[in-house]
C-alpha positions in Angstrom: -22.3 -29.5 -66.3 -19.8 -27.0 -64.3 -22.8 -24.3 -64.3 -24.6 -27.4 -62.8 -22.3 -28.1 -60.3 -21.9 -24.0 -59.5 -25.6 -23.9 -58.9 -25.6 -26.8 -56.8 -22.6 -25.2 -54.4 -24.0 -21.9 -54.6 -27.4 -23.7 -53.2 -25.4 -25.2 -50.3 -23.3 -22.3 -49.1 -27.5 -20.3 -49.3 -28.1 -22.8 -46.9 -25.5 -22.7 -44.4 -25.9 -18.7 -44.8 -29.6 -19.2 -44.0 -29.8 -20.7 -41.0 -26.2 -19.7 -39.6 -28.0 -16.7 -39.9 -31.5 -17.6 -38.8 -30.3 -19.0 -35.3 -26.8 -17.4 -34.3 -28.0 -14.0 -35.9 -30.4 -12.9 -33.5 -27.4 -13.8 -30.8 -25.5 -11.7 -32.8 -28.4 -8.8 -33.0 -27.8 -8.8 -29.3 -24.5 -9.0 -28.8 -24.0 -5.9 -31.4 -26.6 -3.6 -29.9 -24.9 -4.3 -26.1 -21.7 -3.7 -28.0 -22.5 -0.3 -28.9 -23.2 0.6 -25.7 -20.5 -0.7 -24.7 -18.4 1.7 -26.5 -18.9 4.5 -24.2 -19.3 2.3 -20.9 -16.9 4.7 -18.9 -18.2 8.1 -19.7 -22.2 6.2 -19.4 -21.6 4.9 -16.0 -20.2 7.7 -15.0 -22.9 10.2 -16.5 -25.2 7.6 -14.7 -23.9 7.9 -11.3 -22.5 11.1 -10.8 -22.6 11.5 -7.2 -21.3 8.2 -6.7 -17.9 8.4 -9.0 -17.5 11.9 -10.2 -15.7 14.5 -7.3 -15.2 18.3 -7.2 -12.3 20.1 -8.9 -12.3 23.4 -7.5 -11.1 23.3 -4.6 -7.6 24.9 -3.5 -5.9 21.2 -3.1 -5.4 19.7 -6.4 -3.3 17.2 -5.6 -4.0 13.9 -4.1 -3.9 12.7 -0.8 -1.2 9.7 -0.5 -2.3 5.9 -1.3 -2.2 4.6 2.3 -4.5 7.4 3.6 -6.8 6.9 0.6 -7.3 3.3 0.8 -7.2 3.2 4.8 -10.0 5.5 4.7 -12.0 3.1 2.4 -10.7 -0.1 4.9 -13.1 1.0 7.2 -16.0 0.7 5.0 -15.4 -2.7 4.3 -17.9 -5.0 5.5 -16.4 -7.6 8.3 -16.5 -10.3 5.4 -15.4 -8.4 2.7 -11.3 -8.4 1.0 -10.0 -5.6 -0.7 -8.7 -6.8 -3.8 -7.2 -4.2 -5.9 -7.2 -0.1 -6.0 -8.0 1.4 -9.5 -7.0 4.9 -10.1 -9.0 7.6 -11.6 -9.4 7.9 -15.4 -9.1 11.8 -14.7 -9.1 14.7 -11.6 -12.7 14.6 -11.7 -13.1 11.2 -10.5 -12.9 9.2 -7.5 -10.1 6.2 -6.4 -12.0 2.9 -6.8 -11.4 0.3 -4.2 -12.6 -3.0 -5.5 -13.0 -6.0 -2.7 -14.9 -9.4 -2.4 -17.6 -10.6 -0.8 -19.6 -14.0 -0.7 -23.1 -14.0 -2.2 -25.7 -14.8 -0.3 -26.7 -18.0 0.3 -24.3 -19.2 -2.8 -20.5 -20.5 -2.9 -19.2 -17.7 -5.1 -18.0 -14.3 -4.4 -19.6 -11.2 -5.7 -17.4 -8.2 -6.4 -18.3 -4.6 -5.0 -16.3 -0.8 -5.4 -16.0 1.5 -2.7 -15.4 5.0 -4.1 -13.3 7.3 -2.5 -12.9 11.0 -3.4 -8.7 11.4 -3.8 -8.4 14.9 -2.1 -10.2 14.3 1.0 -9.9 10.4 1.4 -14.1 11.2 1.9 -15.8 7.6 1.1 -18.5 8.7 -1.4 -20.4 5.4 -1.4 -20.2 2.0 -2.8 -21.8 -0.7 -4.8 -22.2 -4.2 -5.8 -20.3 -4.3 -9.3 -20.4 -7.8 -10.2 -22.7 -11.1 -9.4 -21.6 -12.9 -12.4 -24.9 -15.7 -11.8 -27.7 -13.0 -11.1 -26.7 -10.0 -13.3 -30.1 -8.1 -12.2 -28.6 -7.1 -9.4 -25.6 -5.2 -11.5 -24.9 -1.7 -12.4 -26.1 -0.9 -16.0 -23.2 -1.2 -17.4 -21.8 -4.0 -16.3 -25.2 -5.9 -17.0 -25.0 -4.7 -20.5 -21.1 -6.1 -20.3 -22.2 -9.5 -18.9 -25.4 -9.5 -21.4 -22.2 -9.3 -24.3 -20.1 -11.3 -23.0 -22.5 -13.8 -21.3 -26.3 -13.5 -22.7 -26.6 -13.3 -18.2 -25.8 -16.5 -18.3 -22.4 -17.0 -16.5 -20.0 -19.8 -18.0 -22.4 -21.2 -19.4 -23.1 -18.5 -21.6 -19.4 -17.6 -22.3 -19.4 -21.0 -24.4 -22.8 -20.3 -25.9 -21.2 -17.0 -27.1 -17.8 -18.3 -28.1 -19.7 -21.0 -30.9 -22.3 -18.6 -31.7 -19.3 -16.7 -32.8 -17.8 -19.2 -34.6 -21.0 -20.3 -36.4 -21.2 -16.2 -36.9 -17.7 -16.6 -38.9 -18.5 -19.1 -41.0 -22.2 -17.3 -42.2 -20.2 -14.5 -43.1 -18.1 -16.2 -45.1 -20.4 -18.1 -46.5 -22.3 -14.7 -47.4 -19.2 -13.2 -49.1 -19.1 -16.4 -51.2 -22.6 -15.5 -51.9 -21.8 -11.9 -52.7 -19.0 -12.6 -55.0 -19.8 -11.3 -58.5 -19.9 -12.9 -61.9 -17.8 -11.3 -64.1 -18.5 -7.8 -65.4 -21.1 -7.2 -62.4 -18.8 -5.6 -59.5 -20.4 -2.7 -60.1 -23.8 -3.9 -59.6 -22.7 -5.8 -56.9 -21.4 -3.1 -54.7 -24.5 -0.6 -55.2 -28.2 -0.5 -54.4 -30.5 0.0 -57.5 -32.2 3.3 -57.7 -36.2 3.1 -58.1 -35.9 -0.9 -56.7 -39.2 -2.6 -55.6 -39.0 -3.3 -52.5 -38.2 -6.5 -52.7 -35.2 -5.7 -54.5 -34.3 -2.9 -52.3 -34.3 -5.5 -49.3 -31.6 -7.3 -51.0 -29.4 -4.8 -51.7 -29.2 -3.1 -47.9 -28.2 -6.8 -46.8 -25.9 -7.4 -49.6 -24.3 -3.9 -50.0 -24.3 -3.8 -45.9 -23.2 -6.9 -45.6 -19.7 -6.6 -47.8 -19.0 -2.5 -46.4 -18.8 -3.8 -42.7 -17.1 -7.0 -43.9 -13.9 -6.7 -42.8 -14.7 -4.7 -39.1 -17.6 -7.3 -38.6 -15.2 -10.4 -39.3 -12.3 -9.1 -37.0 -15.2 -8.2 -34.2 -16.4 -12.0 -34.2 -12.8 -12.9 -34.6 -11.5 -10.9 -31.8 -14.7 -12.0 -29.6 -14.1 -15.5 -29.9 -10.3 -15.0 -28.6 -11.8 -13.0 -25.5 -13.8 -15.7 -25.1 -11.5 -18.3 -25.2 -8.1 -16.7 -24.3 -6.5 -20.0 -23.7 -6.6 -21.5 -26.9 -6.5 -18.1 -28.8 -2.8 -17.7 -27.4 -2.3 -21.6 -28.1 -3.6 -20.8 -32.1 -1.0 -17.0 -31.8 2.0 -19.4 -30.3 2.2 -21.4 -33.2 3.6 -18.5 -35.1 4.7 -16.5 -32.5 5.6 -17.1 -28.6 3.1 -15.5 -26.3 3.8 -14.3 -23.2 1.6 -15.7 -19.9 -1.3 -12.6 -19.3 -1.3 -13.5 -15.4 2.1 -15.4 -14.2 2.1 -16.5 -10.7 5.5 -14.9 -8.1 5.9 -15.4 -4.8 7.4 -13.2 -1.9 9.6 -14.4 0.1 8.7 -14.6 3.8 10.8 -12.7 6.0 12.1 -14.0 9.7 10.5 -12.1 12.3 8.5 -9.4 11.3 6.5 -10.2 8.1 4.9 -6.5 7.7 4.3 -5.4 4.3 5.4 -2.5 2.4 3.2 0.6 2.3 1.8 1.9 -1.1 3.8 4.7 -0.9 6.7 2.4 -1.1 5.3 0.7 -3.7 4.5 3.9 -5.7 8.3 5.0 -5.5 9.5 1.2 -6.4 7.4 1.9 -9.5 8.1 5.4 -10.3 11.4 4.7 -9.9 11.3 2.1 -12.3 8.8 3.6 -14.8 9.5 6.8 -14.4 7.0 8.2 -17.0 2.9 7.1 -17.8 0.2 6.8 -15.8 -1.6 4.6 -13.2 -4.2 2.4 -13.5 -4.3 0.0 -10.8 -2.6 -1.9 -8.0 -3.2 -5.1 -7.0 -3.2 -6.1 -3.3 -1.1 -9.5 -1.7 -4.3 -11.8 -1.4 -1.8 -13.8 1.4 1.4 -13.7 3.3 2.7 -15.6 0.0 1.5 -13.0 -2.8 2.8 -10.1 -4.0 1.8 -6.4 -5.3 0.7 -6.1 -8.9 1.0 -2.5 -10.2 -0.2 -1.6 -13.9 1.5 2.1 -14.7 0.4 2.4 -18.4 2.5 4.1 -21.1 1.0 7.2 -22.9 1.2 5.3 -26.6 -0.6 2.2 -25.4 -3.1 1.3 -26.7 -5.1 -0.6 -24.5 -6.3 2.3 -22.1 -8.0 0.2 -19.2 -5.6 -3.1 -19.0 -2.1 -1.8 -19.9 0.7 -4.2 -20.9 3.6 -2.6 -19.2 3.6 -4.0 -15.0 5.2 -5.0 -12.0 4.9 -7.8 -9.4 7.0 -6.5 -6.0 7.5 -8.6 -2.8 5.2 -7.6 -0.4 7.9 -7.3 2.4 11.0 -6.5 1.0 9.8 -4.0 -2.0 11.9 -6.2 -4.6 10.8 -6.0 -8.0 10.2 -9.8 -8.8 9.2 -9.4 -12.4 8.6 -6.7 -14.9 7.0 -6.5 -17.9 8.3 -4.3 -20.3 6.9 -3.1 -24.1 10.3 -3.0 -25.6 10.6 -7.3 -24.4 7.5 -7.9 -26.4 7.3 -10.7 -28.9 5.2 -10.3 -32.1 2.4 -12.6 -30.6 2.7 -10.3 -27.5 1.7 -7.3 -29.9 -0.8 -9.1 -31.5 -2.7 -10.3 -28.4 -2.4 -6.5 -27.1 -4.1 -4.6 -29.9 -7.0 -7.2 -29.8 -9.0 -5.9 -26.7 -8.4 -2.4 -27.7 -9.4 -2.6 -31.3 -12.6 -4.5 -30.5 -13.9 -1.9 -27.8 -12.7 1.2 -30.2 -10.4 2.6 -27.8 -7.0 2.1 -29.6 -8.4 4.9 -32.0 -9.6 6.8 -29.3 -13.6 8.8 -29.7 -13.1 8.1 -33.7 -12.6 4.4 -33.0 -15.3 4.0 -30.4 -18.0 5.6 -32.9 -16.8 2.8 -35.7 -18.0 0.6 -32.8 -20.9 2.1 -31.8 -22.2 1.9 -35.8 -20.9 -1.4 -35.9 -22.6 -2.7 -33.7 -25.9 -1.8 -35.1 -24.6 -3.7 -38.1 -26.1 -7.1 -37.2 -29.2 -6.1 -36.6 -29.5 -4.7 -40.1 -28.6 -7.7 -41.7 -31.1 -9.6 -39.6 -34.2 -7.9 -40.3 -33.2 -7.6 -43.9 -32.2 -11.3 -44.1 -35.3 -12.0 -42.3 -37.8 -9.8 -45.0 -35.6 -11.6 -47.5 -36.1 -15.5 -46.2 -40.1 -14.8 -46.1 -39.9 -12.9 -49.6 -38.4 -15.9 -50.9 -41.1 -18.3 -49.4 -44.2 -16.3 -50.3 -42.8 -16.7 -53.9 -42.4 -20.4 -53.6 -45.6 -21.0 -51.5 -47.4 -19.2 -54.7 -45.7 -21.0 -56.8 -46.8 -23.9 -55.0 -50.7 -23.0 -55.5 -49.9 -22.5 -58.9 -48.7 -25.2 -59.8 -52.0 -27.4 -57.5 -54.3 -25.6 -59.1 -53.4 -26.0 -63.0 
C-alpha cells in the first residue's frame, strides 16, 4: 500500500515536472542563452563599437580633463528636447565618459534613453546613441536588446511579469525534478553517473538527470535571484521579515536658497565626495532633475562586489554642497548584505572572469535539459503509443 501511494506521488510530481518543463522551459532556454551573453555585455559592446566607446591612451596627457569641461562639452550635443540625466565614468583609461540623457519617443508618451560619449582627455564628443526604448527594443544596441530580451522577452512590463512567474513555475519544476532524482537506497551511485555503452534512450536520461542535479544548486539560486530582480519590491518585503532592508532609491530634497539658486559645479561635488570617501573609484553621478533634487554620486569601494551599481553613495544639496545622506558599508544590516551580493552573483561579476564563465556555462544549462527532456517526453510516448497498438491488435 505505501509503495502504492509512492508510485502514485512520484506520478504527480512527473507531471508537474513535465509540463513546468514543457511550457516555462523553453522561456527559460531563452532566458539562459541571453544570460550567457550577458556575462561579458561590457567588454561585447565595447568590442562591438569601438570607435564609439573605446579612446586613445598614448597620448602625452593621461589625466582627465575636469567634470564641468567634460560634460559641458557633451551639453552641446544634446538635442533641444533632450535632459541629461546622469554622467557614468569609465570602467578604465581606454574608455570614454558616458553622458546618459532623455528624450521622448516619437509619436509615444514615454521617454527613450540615449548616451553621448565623450573622450575624457580632450572633452572631444565621439558620438552618441539611442541606448534604451524599452516598448520597441529593435531599435537598441545589441546588448541591451539581448538585456531587455532577458529581462523582458521585448516585451516591456508586460514581459517583466511574464518572466517573474515563468520563474517561479521554473522553481518549482526543479524541485519537483530533484524529488524525481532522489535515489532509492543503495543507488546514489547510479544516480549521479551516466551509464557507459547506454542506448540511447538511456543515454538521454542520464545527460538530463546527471545535468540536471550538477547545476542544481547555481540553476536554483539564478531563478531565485531573477525572480527578486524582477520583483524588487516584494523580494525586500520577503528579506525584511528577517532582516531590515534598507530603501535602494530614498527620496532628499535641497533646500532652496534666497536669491541666487545656482548649483554647485561637479568639481565641487567631486571634492565633497573625495573628501568624504577618500579612497575607491567612480562610477557615476546623478544630475538634480529640478530646483528641488539633489546630486547622487556612486564612488564604489575596491572590495565591492557589485562592480556597476555600488552600495556605498551620496545625495548633496545641489546649492549648498551639503551632504544630505550617506550610505556607508560599515551601516549595513544583514538584509542589506544579502540584497547586495544578489545582482552580482547572478551576472558572475562578484567572482570576477572566473565567475562570469560559471555564468556563461550556466546559462547554456537550460537548454540542455530542454532538448533532453524533450527526446525524453517523445521516447516515453512512442513506447506507450506502441504499446497502445499492441494491445488493439491482440
Amino acid at each position: 500500500m505505501r509503495h502504492l501511494s509512492l508510485k502514485n506521488r512520484r506520478k504527480l510530481w512527473l507531471k508537474v515536472h513535465l509540463y513546468l518543463g514543457l511550457f516555462a522551459g523553453a522561456v527559460f532556454v531563452l532566458i539562459g542563452l541571453t544570460g550567457s551573453v550577458l556575462a561579458f555585455e561590457f567588454p561585447l559592446d565595447e568590442w562591438l563599437n569601438p570607435k564609439l566607446m573605446t579612446v586613445p591612451t598614448d597620448m602625452e596627457n593621461k589625466s582627465y580633463l575636469p567634470l564641468d569641461a567634460i560634460v559641458a562639452s557633451g551639453l552641446k550635443a544634446l538635442p533641444s528636447n533632450g535632459k541629461a540625466i546622469s554622467l557614468d565614468f569609465p570602467r578604465h583609461s581606454g574608455l570614454a565618459f558616458e553622458l546618459w540623457f532623455d528624450q521622448p519617443s516619437p509619436n509615444t508618451d514615454y521617454l527613450e534613453r540615449h548616451q553621448i560619449f565623450i573622450n575624457p582627455y580632450t572633452a572631444e564628443v565621439m558620438g552618441q546613441r539611442l541606448v534604451i526604448d524599452f516598448k520597441r527594443i529593435w531599435r537598441d544596441p545589441f546588448k541591451d536588446f539581448i538585456l531587455r530580451l532577458h529581462y523582458s522577452l521585448g516585451l516591456a512590463s508586460v514581459g517583466m511579469d511574464i518572466v517573474g512567474f515563468t520563474g517561479i513555475g521554473l522553481l518549482f519544476s526543479a524541485l519537483t525534478g530533484l524529488i524525481l532524482w532522489w535515489p532509492s537506497p543503495g543507488k546514489l551511485r547510479k544516480a549521479l553517473t551516466i551509464k557507459r555503452n547506454a542506448s540511447s534512450e538511456r543515454l538521454n536520461f542520464d545527460l538530463h538527470k546527471t545535468f540536471g542535479f550538477y547545476s542544481s544548486i547555481i540553476v536554483l539560486f539564478l531563478i531565485i535571484s531573477g525572480v527578486y530582480l524582477i520583483f524588487p519590491e516584494y523580494g525586500r518585503g520577503l528579506v525584511g521579515v528577517f532582516s531590515s532592508v534598507s530603501a535602494p532609491w530614498p527620496r532628499y530634497q535641497s533646500v532652496i536658497p534666497v536669491g541666487d539658486k545656482m548649483p554647485i559645479s561637479l568639481a565641487e561635488v567631486k571634492e565633497v565626495t573625495d573628501a568624504r570617501f577618500q579612497d575607491g573609484e567612480y562610477l557615476r553621478i546623478d544630475f538634480p532633475q529640478n530646483e528641488h533634487d539633489v546630486y547622487g554620486v556612486n564612488k564604489r569601494e575596491f572590495d565591492e562586489p557589485n562592480q556597476k551599481h555600488s552600495y556605498r553613495r551620496l545625495w548633496i544639496d545641489q546649492y549648498s554642497g551639503k551632504i544630505i545622506h550617506a550610505r556607508e558599508r560599515a551601516n549595513r544590516t544583514a538584509g542589506d548584505i544579502f540584497v547586495e551580493w544578489l545582482y552580482p552573483l547572478h551576472t558572475g561579476e562578484a567572482f570576477g572572469f572566473a565567475g562570469q564563465l560559471i555564468i556563461l556555462i550556466s546559462g547554456l544549462v537550460p537548454l540542455v535539459l530542454y532538448v533532453t527532456g524533450i527526446i525524453r517526453w517523445l521516447q516515453k510516448n512512442r513506447v506507450v503509443k506502441q504499446k497502445r497498438n499492441k494491445y488493439e491488435i491482440g
